[in-house]
N, C-alpha and C positions, 0 to 999 in steps of 0.2 A: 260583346267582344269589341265592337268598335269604340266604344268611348276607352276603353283598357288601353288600346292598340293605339287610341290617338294621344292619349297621357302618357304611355312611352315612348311614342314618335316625338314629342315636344321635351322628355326628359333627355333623348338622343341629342335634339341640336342643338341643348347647352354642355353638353359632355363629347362631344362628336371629337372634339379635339383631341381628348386622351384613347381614344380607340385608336387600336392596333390595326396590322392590314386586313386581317381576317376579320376582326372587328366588325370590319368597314365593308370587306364583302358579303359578309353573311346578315348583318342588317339590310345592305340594298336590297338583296333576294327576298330576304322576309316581308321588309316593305312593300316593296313592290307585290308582290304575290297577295297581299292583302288588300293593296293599292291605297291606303291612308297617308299621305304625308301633305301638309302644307306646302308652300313653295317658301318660304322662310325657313322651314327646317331641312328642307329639298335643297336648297343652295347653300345651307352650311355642311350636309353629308358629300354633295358633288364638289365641294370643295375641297375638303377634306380626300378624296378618292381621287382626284386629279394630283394632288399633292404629291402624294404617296405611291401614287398607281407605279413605278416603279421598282416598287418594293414589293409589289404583290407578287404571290407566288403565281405558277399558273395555274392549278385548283383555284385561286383567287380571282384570277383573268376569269378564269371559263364561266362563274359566278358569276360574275360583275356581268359578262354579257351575256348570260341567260334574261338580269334581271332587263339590260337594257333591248331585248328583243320582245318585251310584251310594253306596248302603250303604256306612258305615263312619264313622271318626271325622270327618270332613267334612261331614258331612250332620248327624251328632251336633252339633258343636261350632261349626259357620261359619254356617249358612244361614240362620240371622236375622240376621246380619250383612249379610250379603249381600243378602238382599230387600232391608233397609231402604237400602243403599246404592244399591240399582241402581232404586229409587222415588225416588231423588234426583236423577238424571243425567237430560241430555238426551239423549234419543233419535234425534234430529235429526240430532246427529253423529254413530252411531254405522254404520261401515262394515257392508254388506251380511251379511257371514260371520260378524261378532261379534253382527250382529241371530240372524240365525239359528242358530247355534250355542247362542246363549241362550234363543230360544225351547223350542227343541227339549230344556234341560238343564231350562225351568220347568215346562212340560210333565211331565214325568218325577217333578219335586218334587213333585204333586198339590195338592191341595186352596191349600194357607199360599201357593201361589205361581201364584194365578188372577188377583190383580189386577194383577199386573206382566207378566203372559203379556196379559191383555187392553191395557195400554199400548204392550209392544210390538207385538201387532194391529195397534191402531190409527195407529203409527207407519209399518207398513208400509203399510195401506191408504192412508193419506194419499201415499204414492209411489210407487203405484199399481203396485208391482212394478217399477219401473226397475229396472234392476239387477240385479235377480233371475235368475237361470239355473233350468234345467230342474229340477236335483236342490233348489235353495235350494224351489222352489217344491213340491216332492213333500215337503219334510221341511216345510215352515213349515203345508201343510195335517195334516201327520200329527199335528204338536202340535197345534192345535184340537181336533182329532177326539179325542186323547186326555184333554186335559183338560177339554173340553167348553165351549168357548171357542167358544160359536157366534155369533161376529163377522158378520153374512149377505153383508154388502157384500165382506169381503174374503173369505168362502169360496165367492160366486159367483166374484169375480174369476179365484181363486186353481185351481177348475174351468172356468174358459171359458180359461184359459189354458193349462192345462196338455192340455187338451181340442186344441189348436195346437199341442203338443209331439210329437217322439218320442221318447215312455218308454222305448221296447223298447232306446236308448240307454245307461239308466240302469241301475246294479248291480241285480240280481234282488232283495235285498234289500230299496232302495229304491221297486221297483215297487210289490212287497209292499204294503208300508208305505201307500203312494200308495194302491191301491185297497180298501184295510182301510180309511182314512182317509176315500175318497168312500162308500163303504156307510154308515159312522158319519154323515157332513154331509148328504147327498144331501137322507135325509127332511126336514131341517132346512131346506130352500133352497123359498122360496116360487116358484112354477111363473112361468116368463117369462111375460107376456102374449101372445098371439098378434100379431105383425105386421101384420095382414089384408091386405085388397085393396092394391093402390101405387095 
């Protein structure tokens, strides 16, 4: 597999130019997930994606910084690109699974990508989870919790709902994550009021 993988990594960075934006995000992903690229073919693809990034849709965004939140020439070369594009987009329109695929890739970037992880928060919060399913809402608390993104409004929300859920549904993985994620918010949640008498 690796020699295949490096023969079309090296076919990439004399073609890199005619790729589209999608192109361009769905190689970085692939690359990167397999981790083969030279640095000669690494700064003709980040060239090309800084070029363009503009153009990219936000499925393309969300891509691009998946690839740039795992180690390697993506995270080296793209990820100030990339914040600064996705501090420019509307949040409004972007579909449920690109919110949170994103979240969870800023998350991971740490520190340089707290303020765009806090817009997408507050994006969410404002749609109050519509849309949201069982696993979107176990991963969108996990990135909080990790980057310390403590939103209160939507990490109450995001425990009284999930709190209506069944987790034991969700991959073991995911539960994990889920209750690693309440232990980190939990302290952070100021105590409900009492109800009292009706």
């Amino acid at each position: 597999l690796q020699p295949m993988a490096s023969e079309l990594a090296q076919a990439m960075r004399f073609r890199a130019g005619d790729f589209n934006v999608q192109d361009l995000s769905l190689t970085a992903s692939a690359l990167t997930k397999i981790n083969i690229l030279e640095d000669a073919a690494a700064d003709v693809l980040c060239e090309q994606i800084t070029q363009k990034i503009n153009r990219f849709t936000d499925k393309d965004i969300s891509l691009l910084l998946w690839a740039c939140a795992r180690p390697g020439w993506a995270a080296e070369r793209c990820t100030d690109a990339a914040l600064a594009e996705l501090q420019e987009r509307d949040l409004t329109q972007w579909q449920v699974q690109d919110l949170c695929m994103t979240s969870q890739a800023l998350a991971k970037l740490g520190q340089a990508a707290r303020p765009q992880l806090c817009l997408a928060a507050g994006e969410v919060f404002s749609r109050q989870l519509r849309g949201f399913v069982c696993g979107d809402k176990a991963v969108l608390l996990w990135s909080l919790a990790k980057a310390k993104v403590m939103h209160i409004g939507l990490c109450r929300l995001l425990v009284r709902s999930l709190a209506a859920e069944d987790i034991s549904l969700l991959a073991r993985d995911v539960v994990s994550a889920a209750l690693w994620a309440l232990s980190v918010v939990w302290p952070c949640l100021p105590p409900t009021p009492d109800a009292g008498p009706e």
